[in-house]
N, C-alpha and C positions, 0 to 999 in steps of 0.2 A: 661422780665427783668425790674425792677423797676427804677425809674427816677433817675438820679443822683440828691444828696439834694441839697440845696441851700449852699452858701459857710454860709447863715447869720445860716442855723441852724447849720452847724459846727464851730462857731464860740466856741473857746474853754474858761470856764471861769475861766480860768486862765491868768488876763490880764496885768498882770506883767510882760508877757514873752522878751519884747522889753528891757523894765528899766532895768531887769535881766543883760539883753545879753547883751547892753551895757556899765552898771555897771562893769560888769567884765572884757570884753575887753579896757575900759580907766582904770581901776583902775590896772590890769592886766598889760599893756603896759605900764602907767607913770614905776613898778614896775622896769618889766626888763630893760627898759629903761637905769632908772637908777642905775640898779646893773652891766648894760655891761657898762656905762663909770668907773665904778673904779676903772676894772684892765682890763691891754690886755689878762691875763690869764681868769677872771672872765667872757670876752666878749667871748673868744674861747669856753668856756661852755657851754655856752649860743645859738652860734647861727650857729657853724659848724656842718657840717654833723656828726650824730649821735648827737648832743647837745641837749641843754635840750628842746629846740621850738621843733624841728623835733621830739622826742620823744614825747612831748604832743599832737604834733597835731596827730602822729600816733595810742594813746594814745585814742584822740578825737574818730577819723574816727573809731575805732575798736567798740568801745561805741557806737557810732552811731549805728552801722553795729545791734549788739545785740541790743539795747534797741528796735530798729524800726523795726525787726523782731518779738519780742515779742509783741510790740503793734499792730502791722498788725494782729498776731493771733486771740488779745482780743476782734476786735472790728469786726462794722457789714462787711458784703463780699463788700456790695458799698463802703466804707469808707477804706478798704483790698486794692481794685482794685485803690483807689483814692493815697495810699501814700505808694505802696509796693516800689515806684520808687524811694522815699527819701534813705532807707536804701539798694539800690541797687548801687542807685550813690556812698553812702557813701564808699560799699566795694570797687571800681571801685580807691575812691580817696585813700583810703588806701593801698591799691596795689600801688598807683602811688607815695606815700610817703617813701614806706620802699622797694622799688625796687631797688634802688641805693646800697642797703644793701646787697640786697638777689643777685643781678648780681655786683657784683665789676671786676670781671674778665670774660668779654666778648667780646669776635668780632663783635658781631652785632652794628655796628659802622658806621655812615656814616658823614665825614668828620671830625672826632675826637668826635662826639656825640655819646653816648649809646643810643640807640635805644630801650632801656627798659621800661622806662615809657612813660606815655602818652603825658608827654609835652612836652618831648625832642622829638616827632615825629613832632610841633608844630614848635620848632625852628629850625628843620631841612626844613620843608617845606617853611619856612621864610629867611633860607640861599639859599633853592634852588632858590625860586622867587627872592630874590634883585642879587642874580649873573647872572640873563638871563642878555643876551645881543642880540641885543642891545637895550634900552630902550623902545624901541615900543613892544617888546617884553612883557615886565611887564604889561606895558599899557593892552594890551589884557588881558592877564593874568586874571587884577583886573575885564576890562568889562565882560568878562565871566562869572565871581564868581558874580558880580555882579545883570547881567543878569540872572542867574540862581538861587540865591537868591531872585529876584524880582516875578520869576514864581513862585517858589514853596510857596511865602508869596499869592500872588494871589488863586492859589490852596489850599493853608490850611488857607484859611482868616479865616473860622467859627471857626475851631481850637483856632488861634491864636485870638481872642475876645472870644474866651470863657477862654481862659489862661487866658488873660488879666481882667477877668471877676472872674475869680477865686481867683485872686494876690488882687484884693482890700478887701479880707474879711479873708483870711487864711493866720492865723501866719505862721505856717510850711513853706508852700512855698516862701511865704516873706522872712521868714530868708533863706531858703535855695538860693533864686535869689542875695540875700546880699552877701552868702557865695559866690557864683559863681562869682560875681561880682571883690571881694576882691581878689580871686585868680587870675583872669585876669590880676588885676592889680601886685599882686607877680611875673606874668611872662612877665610882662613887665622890670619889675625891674632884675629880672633873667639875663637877654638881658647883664647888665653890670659884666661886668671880673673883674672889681676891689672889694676890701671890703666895699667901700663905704655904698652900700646898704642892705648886706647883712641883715641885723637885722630888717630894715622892710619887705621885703622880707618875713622871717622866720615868722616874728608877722603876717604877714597876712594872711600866710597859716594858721598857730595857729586856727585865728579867723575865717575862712572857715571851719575850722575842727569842730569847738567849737559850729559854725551857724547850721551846718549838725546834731550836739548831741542835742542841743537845739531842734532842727526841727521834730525831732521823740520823747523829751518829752511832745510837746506839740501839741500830734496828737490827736485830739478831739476822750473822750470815752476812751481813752487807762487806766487812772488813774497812779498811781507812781509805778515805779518798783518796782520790788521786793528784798527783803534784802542782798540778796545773789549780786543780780547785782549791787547794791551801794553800797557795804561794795568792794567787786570787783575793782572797780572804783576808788575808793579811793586809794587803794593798788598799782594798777597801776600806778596813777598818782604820788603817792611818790616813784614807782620806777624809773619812766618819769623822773625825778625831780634828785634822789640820781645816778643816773648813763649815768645820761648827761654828765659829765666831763671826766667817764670813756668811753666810747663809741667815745664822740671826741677826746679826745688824742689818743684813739687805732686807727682812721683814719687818724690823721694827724702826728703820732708816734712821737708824744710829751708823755714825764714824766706822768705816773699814777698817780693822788694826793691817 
């Protein structure tokens, strides 16, 4: 089996990719920003379940999914086996976006959580730790994980420097560690019940979604999609877009505009 290449010959020259991404994420976010302070109805479009963020990012991840299986095809098998996992992840997050859609009525429940998606199995493992008692309890909890984290970075050091080895030369993954990143912190924000948050929240799933599509356009060798999948794209997105306000009132059975 031939050498895995360097990240510098994959380096894609296409090196705009960063400016791109977030060009459109600030120009993107001042936007919504300021179109959900100038109605409470304009904001409910906007950033409730079904709204127009959760449809684009669903929007995103689904784009993802297609464009980074096509480029996986085009290019050489080392370069296949190096980024089939970008557009793997992506289906993984898109399942975890439009689950809340597909199960609205279900039991699999544990403490008033749906246990549907992937990150609600996160905050349920997060209510189960902070309710141990009594507090020594947690304590272990953490050394454990900790512990056990500690070995397995031991055992997969070479791995783990060769990531790290990888992430200094390759957009794709770069933007995809940014996506992941962002997402963490949407489920930090998640944590709160009030509406306060809701809208960054929403934006940063967005731009996880957005990190994911970018991630597989700019997978060294693949070249630009094909017409059919950006004419596609587009179409979706203005449906993303036109049937945000219908989608959140049908979940929060508010008035049709």
């Amino acid at each position: 089996m031939s050498a895995m290449p360097d990240a510098s010959e994959l380096k894609s020259p296409r090196t705009d990719a960063w400016m791109t991404y977030v060009t459109l994420v600030g120009l993107g976010g001042i936007a919504l920003f300021s179109l959900q302070l100038l109605s409470p109805m304009l904001r409910h479009y906007i950033v409730r379940e079904g709204g127009i963020l959760e449809n684009l990012s669903a929007t995103f991840y689904l784009f993802a999914v297609l464009v980074g299986a096509w480029a996986c095809s085009r290019v050489r098998p080392e370069l296949r086996r190096r980024y089939v996992a970008i557009p793997i992840l992506a289906g993984l997050a898109f399942y975890d976006e439009i689950s809340d859609g597909i199960f609205q009525e279900t039991d699999f429940e544990f403490r008033g959580i749906k246990l549907t998606a992937f990150h609600e199995w996160i905050h349920a493992g997060y209510d189960l730790w902070r309710d141990l008692d009594p507090p020594r309890v947690k304590l272990l909890v953490l050394v454990a994980v900790a512990a056990i984290t500690g070995a397995l970075a031991v055992r997969y050091r070479a791995r783990i420097r060769a990531g790290v080895s990888l992430l200094k030369g390759d957009t794709s993954y770069q933007l995809v560690v940014i996506g992941i990143a962002q997402a963490a912190l949407a489920l930090v924000l998640d944590r709160d019940l009030t509406d306060r948050l809701t809208f960054y929240e929403e934006w940063l799933e967005m731009n996880m979604a957005m990190a994911m599509l970018f991630a597989t356009l700019w997978i060294p060798e693949s070249g630009r999609p094909p017409r059919a999948i950006q004419l596609a794209f587009w179409i979706c997105v203005a449906m993303a877009v036109a049937l945000g306000p219908v989608f959140a009132c049908l979940a929060a059975d508010c008035p049709v505009p």
